[in-house]
TITORMAR-988570 format. One line per field, with one value per atom (N, C-alpha, C, CB): residue number from 1; residue in three letters; x, z negated, y negated. Coordinates in nm, 2 decimals. Atoms other than C-alpha are relative to their C-alpha. Glycine has a CB too. Layout:
BEGIN
i (NUM_...)
aa (ALA_...)
u (X_...)
w (Z_...)
v (Y_...)
This chain:
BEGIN
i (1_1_1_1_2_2_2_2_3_3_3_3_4_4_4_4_5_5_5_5_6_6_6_6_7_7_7_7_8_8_8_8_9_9_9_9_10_10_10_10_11_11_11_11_12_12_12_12_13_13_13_13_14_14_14_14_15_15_15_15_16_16_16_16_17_17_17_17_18_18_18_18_19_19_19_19_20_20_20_20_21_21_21_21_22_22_22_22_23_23_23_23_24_24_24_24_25_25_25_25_26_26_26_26_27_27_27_27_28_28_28_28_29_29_29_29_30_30_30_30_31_31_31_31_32_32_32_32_33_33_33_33_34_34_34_34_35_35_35_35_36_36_36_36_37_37_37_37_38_38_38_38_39_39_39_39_40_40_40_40_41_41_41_41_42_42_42_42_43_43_43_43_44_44_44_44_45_45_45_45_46_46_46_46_47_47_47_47_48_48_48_48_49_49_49_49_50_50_50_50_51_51_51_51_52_52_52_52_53_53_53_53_54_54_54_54_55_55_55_55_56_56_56_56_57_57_57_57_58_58_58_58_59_59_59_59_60_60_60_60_61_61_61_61_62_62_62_62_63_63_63_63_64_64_64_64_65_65_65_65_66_66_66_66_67_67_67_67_68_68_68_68_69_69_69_69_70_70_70_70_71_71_71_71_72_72_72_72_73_73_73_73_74_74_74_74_75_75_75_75_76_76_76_76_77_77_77_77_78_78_78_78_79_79_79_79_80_80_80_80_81_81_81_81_82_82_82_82_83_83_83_83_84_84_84_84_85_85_85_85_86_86_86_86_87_87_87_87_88_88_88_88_89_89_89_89_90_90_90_90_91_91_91_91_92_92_92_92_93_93_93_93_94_94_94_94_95_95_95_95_96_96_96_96_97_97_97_97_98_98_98_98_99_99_99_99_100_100_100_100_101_101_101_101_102_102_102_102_103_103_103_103_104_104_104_104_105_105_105_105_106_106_106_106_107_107_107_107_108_108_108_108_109_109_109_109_110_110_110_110_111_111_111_111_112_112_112_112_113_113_113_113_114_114_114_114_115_115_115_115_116_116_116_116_117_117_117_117_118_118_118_118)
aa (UNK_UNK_UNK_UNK_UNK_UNK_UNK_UNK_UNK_UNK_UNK_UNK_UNK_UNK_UNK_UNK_UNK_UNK_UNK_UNK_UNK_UNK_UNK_UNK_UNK_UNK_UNK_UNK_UNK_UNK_UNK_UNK_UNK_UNK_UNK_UNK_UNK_UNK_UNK_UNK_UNK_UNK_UNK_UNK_UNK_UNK_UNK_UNK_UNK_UNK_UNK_UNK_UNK_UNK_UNK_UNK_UNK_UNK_UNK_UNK_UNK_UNK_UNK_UNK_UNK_UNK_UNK_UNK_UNK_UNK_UNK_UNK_UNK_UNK_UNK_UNK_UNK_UNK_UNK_UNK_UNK_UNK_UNK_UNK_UNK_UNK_UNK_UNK_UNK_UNK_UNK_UNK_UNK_UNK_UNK_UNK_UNK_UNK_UNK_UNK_UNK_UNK_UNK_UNK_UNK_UNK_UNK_UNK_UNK_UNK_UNK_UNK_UNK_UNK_UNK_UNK_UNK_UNK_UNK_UNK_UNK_UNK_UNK_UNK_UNK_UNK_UNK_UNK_UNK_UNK_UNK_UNK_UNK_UNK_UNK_UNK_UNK_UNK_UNK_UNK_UNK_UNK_UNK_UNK_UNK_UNK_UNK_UNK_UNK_UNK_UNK_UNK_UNK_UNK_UNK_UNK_UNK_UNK_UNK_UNK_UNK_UNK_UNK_UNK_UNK_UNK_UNK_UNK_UNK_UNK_UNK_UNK_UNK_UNK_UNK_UNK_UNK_UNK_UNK_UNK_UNK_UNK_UNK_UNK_UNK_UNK_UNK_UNK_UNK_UNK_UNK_UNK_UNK_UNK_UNK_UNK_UNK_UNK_UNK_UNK_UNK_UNK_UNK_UNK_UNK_UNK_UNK_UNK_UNK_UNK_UNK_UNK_UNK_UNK_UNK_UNK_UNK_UNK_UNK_UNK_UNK_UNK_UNK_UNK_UNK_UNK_UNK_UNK_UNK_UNK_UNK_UNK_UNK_UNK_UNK_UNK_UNK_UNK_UNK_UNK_UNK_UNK_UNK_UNK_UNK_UNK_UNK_UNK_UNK_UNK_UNK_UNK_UNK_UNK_UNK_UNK_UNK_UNK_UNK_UNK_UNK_UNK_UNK_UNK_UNK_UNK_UNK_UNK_UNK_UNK_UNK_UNK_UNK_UNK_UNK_UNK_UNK_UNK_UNK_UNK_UNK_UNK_UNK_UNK_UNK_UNK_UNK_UNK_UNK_UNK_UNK_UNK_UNK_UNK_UNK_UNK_UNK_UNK_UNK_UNK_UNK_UNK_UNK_UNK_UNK_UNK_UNK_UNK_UNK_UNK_UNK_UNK_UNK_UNK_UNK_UNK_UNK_UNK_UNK_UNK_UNK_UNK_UNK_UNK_UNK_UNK_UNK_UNK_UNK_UNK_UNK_UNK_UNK_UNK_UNK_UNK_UNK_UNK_UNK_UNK_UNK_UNK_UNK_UNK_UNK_UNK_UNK_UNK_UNK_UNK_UNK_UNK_UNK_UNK_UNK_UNK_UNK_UNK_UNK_UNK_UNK_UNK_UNK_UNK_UNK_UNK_UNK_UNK_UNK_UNK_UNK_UNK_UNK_UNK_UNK_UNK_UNK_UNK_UNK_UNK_UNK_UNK_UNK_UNK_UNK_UNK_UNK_UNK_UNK_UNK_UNK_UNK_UNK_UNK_UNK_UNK_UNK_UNK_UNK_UNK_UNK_UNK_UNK_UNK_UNK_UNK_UNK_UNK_UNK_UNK_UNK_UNK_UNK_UNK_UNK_UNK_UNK_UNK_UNK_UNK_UNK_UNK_UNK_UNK_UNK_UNK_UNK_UNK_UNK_UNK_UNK_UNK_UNK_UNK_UNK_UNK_UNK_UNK_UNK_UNK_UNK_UNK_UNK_UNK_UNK_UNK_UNK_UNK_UNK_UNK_UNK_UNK_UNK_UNK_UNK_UNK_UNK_UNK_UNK_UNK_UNK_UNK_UNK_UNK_UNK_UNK_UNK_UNK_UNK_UNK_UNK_UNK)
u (-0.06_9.59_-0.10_0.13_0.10_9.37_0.05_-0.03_-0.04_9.43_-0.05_0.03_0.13_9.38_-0.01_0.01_-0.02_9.27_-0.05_-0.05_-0.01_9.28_-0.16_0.11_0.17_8.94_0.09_-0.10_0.00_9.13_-0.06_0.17_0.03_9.14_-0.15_0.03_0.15_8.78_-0.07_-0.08_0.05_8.64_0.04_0.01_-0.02_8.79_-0.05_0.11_0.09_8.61_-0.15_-0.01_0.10_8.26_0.01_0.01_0.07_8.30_0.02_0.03_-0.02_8.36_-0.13_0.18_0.13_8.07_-0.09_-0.02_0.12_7.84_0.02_-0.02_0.01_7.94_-0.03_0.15_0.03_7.91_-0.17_0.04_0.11_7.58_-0.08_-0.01_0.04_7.49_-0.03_0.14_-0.03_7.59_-0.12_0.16_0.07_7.38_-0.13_0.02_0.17_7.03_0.05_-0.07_-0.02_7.14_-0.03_0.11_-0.01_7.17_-0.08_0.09_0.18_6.80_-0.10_-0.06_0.09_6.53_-0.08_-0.11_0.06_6.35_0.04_-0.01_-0.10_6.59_0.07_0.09_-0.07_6.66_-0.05_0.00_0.10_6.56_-0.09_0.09_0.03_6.56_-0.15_0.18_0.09_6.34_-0.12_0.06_0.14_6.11_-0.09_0.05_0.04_6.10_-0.09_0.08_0.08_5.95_-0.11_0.08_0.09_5.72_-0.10_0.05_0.12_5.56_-0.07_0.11_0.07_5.51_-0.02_0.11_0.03_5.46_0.06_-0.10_-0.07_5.73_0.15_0.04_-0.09_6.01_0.17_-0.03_-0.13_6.36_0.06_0.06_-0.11_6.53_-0.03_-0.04_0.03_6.38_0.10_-0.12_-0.08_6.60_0.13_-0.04_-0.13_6.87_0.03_0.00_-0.05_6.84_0.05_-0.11_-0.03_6.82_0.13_-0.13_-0.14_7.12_0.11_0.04_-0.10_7.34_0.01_-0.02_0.01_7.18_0.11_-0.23_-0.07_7.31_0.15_-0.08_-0.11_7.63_0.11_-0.01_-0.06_7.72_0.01_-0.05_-0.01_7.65_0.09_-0.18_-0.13_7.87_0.11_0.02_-0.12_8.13_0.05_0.02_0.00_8.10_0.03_-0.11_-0.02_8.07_0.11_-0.12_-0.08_8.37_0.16_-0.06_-0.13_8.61_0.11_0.01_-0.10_8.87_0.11_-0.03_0.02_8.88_0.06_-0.16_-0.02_8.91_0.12_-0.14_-0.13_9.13_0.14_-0.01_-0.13_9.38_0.06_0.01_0.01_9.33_0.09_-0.15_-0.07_9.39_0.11_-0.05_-0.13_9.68_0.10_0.05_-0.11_9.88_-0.01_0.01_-0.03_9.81_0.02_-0.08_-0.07_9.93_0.11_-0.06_-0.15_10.25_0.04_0.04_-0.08_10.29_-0.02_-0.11_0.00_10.18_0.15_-0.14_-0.12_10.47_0.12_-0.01_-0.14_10.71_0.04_-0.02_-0.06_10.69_-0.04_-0.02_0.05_10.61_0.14_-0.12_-0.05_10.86_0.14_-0.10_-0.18_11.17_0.06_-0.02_-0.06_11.43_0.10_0.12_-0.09_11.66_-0.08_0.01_0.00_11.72_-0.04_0.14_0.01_11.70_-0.18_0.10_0.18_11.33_-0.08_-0.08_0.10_11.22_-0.01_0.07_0.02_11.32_-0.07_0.11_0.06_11.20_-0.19_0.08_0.11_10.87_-0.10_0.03_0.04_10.83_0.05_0.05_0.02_10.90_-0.11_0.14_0.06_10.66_-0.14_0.00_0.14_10.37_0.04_-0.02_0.00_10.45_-0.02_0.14_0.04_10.41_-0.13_0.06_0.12_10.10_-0.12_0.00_0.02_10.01_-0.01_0.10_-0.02_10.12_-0.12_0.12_0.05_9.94_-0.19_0.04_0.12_9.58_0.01_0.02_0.02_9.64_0.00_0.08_-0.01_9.70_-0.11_0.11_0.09_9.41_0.01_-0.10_-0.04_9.62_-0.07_0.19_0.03_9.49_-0.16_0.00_0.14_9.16_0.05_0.00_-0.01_9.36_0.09_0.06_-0.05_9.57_-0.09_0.05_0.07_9.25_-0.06_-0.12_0.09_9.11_0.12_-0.11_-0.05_9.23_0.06_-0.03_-0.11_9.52_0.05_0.18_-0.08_9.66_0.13_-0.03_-0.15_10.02_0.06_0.09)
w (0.00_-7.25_-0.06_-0.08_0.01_-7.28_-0.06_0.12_0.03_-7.53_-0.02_-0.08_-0.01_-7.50_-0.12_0.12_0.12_-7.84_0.01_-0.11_-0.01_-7.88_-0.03_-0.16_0.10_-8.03_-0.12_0.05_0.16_-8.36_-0.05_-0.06_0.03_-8.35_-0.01_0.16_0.00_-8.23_-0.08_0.15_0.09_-8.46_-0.10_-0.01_0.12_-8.74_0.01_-0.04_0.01_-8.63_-0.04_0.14_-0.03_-8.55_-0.19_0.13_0.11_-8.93_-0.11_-0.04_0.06_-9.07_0.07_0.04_-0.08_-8.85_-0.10_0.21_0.04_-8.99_-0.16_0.08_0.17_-9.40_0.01_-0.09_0.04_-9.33_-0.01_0.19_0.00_-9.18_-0.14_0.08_0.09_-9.47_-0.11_-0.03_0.10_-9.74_-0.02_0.00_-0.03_-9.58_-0.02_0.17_0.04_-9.58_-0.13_0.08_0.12_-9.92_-0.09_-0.01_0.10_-10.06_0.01_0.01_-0.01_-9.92_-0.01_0.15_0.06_-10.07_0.14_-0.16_-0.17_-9.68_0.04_0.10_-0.06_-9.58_-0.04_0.03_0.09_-9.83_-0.01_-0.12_-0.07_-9.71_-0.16_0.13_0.16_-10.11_-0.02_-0.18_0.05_-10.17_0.09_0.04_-0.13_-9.86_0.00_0.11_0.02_-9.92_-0.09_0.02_0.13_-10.27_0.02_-0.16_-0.03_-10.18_0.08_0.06_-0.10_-9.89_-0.08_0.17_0.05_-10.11_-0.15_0.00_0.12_-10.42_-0.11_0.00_0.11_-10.63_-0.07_0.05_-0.02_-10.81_0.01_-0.10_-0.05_-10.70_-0.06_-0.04_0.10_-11.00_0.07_-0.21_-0.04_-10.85_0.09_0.05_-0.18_-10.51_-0.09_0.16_0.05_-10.73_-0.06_-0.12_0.04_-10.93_0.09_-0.08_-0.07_-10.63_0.08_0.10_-0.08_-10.44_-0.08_0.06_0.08_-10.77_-0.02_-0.14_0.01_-10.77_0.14_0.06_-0.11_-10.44_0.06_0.11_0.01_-10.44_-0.11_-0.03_0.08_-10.77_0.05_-0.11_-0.04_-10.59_0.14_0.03_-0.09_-10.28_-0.06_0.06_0.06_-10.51_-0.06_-0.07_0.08_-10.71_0.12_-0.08_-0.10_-10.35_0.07_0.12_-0.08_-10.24_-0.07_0.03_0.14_-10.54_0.03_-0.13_0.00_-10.44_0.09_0.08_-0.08_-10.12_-0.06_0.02_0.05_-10.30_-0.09_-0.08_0.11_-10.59_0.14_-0.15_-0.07_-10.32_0.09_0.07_-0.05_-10.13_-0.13_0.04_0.08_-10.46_-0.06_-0.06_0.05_-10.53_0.11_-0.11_-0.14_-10.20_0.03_0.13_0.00_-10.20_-0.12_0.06_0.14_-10.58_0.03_-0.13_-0.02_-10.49_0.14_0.04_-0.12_-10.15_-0.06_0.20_0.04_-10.36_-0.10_-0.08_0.11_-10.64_0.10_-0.10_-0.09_-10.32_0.03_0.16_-0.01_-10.19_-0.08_0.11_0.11_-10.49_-0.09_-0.07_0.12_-10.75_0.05_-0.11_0.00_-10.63_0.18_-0.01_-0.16_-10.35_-0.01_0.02_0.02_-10.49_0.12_-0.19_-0.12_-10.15_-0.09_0.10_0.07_-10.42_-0.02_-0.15_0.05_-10.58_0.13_-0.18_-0.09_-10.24_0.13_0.09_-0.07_-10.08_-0.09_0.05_0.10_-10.39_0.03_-0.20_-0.01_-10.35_0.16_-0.03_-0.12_-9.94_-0.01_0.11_-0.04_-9.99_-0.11_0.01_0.09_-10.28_0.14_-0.14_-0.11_-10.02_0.11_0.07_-0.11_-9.72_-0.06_0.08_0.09_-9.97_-0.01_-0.11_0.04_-10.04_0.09_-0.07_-0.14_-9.66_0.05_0.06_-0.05_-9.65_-0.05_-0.05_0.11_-9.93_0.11_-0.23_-0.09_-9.76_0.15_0.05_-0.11_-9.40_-0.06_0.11_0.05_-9.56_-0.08_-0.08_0.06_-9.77_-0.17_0.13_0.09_-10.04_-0.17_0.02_0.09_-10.28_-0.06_0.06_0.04_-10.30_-0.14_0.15_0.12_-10.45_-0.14_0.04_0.15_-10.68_-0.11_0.03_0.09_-10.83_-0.10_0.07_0.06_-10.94_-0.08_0.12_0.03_-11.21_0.02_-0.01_-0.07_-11.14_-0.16_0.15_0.05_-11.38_0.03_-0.03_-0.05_-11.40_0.00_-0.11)
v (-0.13_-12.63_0.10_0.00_-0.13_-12.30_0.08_0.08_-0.12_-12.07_0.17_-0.04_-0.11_-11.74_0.09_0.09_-0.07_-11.55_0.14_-0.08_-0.17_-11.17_0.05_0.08_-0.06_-10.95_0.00_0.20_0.01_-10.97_-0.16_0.05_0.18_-11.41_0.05_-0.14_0.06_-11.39_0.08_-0.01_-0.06_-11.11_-0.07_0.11_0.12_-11.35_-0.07_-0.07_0.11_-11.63_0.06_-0.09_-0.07_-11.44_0.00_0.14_-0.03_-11.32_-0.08_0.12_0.13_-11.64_-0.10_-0.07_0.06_-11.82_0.11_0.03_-0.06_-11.56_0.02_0.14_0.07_-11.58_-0.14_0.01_0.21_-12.01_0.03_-0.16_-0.01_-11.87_0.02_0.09_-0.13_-11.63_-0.12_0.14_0.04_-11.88_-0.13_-0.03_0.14_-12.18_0.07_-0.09_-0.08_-11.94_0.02_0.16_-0.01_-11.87_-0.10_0.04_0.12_-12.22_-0.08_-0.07_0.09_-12.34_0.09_-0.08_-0.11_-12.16_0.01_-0.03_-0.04_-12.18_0.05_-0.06_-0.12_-11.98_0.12_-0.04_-0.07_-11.76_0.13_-0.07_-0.06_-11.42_0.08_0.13_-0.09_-11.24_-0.12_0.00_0.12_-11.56_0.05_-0.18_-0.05_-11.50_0.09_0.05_-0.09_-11.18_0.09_0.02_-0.05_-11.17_-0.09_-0.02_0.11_-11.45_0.04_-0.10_-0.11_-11.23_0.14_0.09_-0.14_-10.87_-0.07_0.16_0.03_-11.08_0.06_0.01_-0.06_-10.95_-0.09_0.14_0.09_-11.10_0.04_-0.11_0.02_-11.18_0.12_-0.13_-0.12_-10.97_0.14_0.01_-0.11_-10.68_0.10_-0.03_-0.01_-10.67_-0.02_-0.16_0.03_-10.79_0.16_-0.13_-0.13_-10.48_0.15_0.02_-0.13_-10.25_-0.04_0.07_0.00_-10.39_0.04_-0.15_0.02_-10.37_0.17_-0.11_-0.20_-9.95_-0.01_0.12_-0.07_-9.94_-0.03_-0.03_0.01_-10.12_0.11_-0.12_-0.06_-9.92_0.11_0.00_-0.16_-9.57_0.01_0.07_0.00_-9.71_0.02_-0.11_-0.04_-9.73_0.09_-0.05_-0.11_-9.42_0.08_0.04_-0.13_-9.21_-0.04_0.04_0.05_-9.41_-0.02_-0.12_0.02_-9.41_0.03_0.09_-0.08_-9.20_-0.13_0.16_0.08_-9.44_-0.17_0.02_0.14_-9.78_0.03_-0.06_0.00_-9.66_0.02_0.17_0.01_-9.58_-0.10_0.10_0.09_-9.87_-0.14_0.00_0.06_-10.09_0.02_-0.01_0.04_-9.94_0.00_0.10_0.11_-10.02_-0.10_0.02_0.11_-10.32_-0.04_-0.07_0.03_-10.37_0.05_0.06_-0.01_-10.18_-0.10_0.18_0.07_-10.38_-0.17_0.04_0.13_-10.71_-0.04_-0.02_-0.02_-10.62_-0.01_0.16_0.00_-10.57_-0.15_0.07_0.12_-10.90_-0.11_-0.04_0.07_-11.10_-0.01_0.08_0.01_-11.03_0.09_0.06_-0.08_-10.75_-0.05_0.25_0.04_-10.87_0.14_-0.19_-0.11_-10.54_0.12_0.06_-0.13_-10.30_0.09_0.05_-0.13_-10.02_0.01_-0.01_-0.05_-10.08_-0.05_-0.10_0.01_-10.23_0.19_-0.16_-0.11_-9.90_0.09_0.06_-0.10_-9.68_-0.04_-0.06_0.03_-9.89_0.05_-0.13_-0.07_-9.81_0.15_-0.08_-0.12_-9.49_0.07_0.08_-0.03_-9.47_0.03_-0.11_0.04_-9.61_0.09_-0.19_-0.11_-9.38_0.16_-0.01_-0.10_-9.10_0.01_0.00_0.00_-9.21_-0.01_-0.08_0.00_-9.24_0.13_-0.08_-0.13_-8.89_0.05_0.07_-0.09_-8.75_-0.05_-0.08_0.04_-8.97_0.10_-0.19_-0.06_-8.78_0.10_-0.03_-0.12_-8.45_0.04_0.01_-0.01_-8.52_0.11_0.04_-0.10_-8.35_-0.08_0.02_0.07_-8.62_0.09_-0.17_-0.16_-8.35_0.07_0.18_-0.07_-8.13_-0.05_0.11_0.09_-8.36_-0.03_-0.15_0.06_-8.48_0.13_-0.11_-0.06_-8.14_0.10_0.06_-0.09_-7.89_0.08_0.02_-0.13_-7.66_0.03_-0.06_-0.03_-7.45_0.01_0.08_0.01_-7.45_0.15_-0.11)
């Protein structure tokens, strides 16, 4: 029997094949490109380490707004099905998150973050 799997199945595999990949050059120094790579310009390892951790840190900083809102819908949608079965705080909770869905398309979360006098 043939199954047939979507582009979401097979993009799940594909990015699972290629972290096994990733992890296996990682875990033999022959293959190991940071390894390789300091070995050819004669420099060492920490170096690359230090600039990926610049450049990760300044993704995150130009991305903040982005992530924080991300981490907190999935903390309100983890708290939903985790811990409350009450129709009341499960509705109070989805209407918290569609609010917050709102506020993202509206892009009103701009002006939430900045100074307003009252």
């Amino acid at each position: 029997m043939v199954v047939s799997l979507t582009r979401e199945a097979l993009r799940d595999i594909r990015t699972r094949l290629w972290l096994c990949i990733m992890v296996i050059m990682l875990s033999v120094d022959a293959l190991n490109p940071i390894k390789l790579i300091g070995d050819v310009f004669t420099f060492p390892e920490e170096t690359l380490a230090l600039v990926a951790a610049a450049i990760f840190t300044s993704i995150v900083i130009a991305n903040g707004k982005e992530l924080t809102y991300y981490a907190i819908k999935i903390f309100f949608k983890s708290i939903l099905n985790i811990f409350f079965s009450s129709i009341e705080v499960c509705a109070f909770l989805m209407f918290l998150l569609n609010y917050l869905d709102i506020l993202k398309i509206l892009n009103v979360t701009d002006w939430l973050t900045q100074a307003h006098p009252c």
